[in-house]
MARLUM-815593 format. One record per residue: x, y, z of N, C-alpha, C, O in turn; residue in one letter. Coordinates in steps of 0.02 Angstrom, whole numbers, plus 50000, padded with zeros to 5 digits. Example, Ala and Ser with C-alpha at 12.3 -4.5 7.8 and 13.67 -1.06 7.14 Angstrom:
MARLUM-815593
506604971650390506154977550390506604983550390507124983450423a506424988850354506844994750357506455000250394506705005750402s
//
This chain:
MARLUM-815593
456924338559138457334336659195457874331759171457754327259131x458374332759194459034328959172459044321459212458904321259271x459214316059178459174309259225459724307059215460074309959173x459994301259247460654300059276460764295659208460204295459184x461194292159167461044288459112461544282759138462104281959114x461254278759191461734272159196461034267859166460434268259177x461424263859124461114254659130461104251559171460814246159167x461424253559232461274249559297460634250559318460544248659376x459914253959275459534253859275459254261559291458644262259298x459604266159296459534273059275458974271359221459014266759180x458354276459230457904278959151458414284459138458684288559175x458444282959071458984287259052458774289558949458664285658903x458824297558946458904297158866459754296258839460214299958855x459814289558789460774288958783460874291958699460574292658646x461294292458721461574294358636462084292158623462524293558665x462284288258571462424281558533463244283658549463444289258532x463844277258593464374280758576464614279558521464374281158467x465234275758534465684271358486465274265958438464814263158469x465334264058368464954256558351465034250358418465594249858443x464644247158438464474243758461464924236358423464824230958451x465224236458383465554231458315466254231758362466564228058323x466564232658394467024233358404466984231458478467454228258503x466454233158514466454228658584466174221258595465574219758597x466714217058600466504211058635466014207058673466024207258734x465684204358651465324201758734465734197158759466084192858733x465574200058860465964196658906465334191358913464764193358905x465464184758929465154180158929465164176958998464724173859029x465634177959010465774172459081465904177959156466164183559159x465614173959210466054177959279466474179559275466634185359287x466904174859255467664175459284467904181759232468314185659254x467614182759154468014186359115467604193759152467684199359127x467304192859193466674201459210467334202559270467684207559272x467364198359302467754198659359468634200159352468944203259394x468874197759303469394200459284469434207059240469994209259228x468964209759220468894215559187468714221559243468954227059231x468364220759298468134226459328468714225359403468784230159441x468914221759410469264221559463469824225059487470404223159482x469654229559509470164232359557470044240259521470434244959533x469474240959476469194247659446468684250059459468234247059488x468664256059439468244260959439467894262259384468154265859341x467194259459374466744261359308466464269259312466034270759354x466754274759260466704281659258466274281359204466184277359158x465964288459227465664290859159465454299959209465604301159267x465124304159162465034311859183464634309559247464174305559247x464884312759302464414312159341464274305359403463864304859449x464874300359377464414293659388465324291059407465774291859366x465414287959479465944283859487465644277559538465384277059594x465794274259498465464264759540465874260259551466344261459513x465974256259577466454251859601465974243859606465534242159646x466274240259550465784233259545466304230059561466834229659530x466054226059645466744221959665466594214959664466024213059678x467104210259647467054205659643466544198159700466314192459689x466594202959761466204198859801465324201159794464904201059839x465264202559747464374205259707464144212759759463584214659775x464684215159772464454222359776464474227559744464894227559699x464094233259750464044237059704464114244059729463594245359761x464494248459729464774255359777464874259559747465304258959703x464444267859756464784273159723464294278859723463844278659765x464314283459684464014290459673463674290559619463764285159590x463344293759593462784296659538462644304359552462214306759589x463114307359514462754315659539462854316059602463434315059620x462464317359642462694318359733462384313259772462274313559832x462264308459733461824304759774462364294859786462714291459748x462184294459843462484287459853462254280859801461654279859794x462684276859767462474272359749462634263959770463134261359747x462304261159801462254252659817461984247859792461464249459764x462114241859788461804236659743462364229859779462844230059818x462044224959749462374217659735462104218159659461734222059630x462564210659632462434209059583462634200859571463024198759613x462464196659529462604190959531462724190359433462554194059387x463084183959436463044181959346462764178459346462884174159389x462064176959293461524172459296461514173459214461474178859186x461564166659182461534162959110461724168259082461274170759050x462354172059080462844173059041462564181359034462654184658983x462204184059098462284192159088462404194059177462544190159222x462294200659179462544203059237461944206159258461654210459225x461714203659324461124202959341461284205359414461644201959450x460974212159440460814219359479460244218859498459774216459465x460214222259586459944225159610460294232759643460834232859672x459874239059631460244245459626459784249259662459164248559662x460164253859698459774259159733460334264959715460944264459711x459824271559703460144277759690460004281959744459404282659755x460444285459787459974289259839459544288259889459274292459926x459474281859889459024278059936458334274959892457814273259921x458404274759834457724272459793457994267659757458534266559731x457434264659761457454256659741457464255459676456874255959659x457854254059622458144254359552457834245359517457934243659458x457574242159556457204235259542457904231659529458444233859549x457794225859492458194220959478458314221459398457884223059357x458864220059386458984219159311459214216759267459614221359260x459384212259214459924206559202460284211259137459794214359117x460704212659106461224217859085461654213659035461964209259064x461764213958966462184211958936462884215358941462874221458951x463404212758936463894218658941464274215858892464324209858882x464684222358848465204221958807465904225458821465874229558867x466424224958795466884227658829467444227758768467564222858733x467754233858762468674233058727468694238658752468304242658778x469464237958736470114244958783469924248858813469754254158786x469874247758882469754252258938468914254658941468774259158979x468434251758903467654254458927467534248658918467914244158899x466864248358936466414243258961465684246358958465564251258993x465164243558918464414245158901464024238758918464114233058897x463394241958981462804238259021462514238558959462784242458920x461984235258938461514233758912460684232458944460534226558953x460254236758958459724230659002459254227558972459164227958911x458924224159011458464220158998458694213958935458344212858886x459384210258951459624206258925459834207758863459734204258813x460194214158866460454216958800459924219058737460144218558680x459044221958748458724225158725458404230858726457964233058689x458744233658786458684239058805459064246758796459334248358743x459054250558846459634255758864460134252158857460174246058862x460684257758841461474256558851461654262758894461424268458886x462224260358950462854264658969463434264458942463524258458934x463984267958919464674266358924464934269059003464654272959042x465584265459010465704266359041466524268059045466684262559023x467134271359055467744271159055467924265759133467574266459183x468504260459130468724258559181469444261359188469844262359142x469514262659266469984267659268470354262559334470874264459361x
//
């Protein structure tokens, strides 16, 4: 069975994109907040909208996606529902250069997403 592959806490199997050497970590609110603002985080399948007032809006496959999120000691920290199911809570490292952006979970030891911002 095919699963949705977000780090927004999607179980997901990923396959490795770009080196990871070349994306940044965003460290602060304000730099998460000037990076996703006023975009659209894409990937196959997957359009989300992380807005600056800690909401979280969009699709997965056919299914609705919602959340808040907050910045807590320097990661990006989710609560997510896919479809109406409860995706738990999750704290997310994120890295970022030219135009994508990669979740990390479980404090950057986990899954990865990329993501294109559009």
């Amino acid at each position: 069975m095919w699963k949705l592959s977000l780090a927004f806490g999607f179980a997901a199997t990923l396959t490795a994109g770009s080196a990871s050497a070349e994306l940044a970590i965003v460290s602060s609110q304000s730099d998460f907040v000037r990076l996703i603002a006023g975009k659209t985080l894409s990937r196959p399948l997957v359009k989300i909208e992380v807005s600056e007032d800690g909401s979280i809006l969009g699709k997965g496959a056919r299914w609705a996606v919602t959340g808040d999120w907050m910045w807590r000691d320097g990661f990006f920290c989710r609560s997510l529902y896919w479809g109406g199911l409860g995706l738990g809570y999750n704290c997310q490292e994120v890295r970022a250069h030219e135009g994508r952006v990669r979740f990390t979970s479980d404090r950057g030891t986990g899954d990865y997403a990329d993501f294109k911002l559009n």
